[in-house]
C-alpha positions in Angstrom: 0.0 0.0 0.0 1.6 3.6 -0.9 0.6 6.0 0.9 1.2 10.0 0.1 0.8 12.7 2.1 1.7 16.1 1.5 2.2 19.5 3.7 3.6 22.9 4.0 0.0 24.2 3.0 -1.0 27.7 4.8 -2.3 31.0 4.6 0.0 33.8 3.3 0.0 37.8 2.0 0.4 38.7 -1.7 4.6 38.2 -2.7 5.2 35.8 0.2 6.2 32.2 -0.2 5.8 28.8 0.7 7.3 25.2 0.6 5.3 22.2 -0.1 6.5 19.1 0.9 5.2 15.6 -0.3 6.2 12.3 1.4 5.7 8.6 0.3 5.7 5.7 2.1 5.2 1.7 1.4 6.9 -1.2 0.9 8.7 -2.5 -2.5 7.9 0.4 -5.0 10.1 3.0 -7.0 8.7 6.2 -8.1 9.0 7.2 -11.6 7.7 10.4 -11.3 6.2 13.1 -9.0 3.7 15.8 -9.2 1.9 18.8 -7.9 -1.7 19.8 -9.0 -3.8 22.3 -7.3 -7.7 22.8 -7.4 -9.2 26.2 -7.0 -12.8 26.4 -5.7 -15.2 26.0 -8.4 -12.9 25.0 -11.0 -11.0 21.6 -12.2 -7.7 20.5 -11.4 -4.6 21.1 -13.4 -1.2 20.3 -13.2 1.2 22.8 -11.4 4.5 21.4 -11.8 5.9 17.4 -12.4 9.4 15.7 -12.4 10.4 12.5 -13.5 13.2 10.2 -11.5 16.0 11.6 -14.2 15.3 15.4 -12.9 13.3 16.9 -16.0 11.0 18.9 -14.7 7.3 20.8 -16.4 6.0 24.1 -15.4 2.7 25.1 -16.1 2.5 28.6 -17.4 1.0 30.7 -14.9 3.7 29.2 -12.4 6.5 29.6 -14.3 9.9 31.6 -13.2 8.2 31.7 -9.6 8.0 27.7 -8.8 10.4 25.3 -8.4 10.0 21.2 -7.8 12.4 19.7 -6.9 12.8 15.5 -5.2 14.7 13.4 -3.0 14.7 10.0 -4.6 16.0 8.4 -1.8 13.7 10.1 1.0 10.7 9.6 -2.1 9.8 13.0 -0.9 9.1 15.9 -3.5 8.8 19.6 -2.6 7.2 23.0 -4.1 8.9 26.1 -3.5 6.2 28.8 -4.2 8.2 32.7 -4.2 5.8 35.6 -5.3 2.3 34.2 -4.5 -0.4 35.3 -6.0 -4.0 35.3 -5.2 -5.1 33.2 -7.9 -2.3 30.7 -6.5 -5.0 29.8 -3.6 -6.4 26.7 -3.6 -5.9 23.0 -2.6 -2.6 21.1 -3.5 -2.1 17.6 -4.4 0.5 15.6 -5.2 0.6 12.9 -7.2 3.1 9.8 -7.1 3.5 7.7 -10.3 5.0 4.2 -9.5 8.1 2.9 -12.1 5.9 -0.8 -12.4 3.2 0.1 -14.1 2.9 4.0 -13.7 0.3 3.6 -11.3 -0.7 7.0 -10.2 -1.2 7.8 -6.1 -2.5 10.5 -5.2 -2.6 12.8 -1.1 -5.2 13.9 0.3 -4.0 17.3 -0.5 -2.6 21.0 1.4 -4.8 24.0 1.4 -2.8 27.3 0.5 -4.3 30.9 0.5 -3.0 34.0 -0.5 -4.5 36.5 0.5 -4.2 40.4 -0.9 
């Protein structure tokens, strides 16, 4: 069973930043590739940010220049530096953990973050 569980989630002002973290856990897997999605209220869920087990890493648009993701393959841990927050940044944050066998996808529970102006 893998489990995934993410935090660093908070409220903070307009320009300030944040660091997501997201953790895995279980027995006999490898991860080929981690990823951070966020959902707004009222709206569907889209990818923020992904990197795969060799480092290359995917930036939506609207994130670009002021996100980074970055990993630790041997703590299977993935984080989300977030610098010059936004409003529209608010929402909740999920990661998602896709196994080497397979490319089973796992998904957290998910972080809430809110910036507020």
């Amino acid at each position: 069973q893998v489990q995934v569980v993410e935090s660093g989630g908070g409220l903070v002002q307009y320009g300030g930043s944040l660091r997501l973290s997201c953790a895995a856990s279980g027995r006999g897997f490898s991860i080929y590739a981690m990823a951070w999605y966020r959902q707004a209220p009222g709206k569907e869920r889209e990818l923020v940010a992904d990197i795969t087990i060799d480092g290359i890493t995917n930036y939506a648009d609207a994130v670009k220049g002021r996100f980074t993701i970055s990993r630790d393959n041997a703590k299977k841990t993935a984080y989300l530096q977030m610098n010059s927050l936004k409003p529209e940044d608010t929402g909740v944050y999920f990661c998602k953990i896709t196994s080497s066998l397979l490319h089973r996808n796992y998904w957290g529970q998910g972080t809430q973050v809110t910036v507020s102006s």
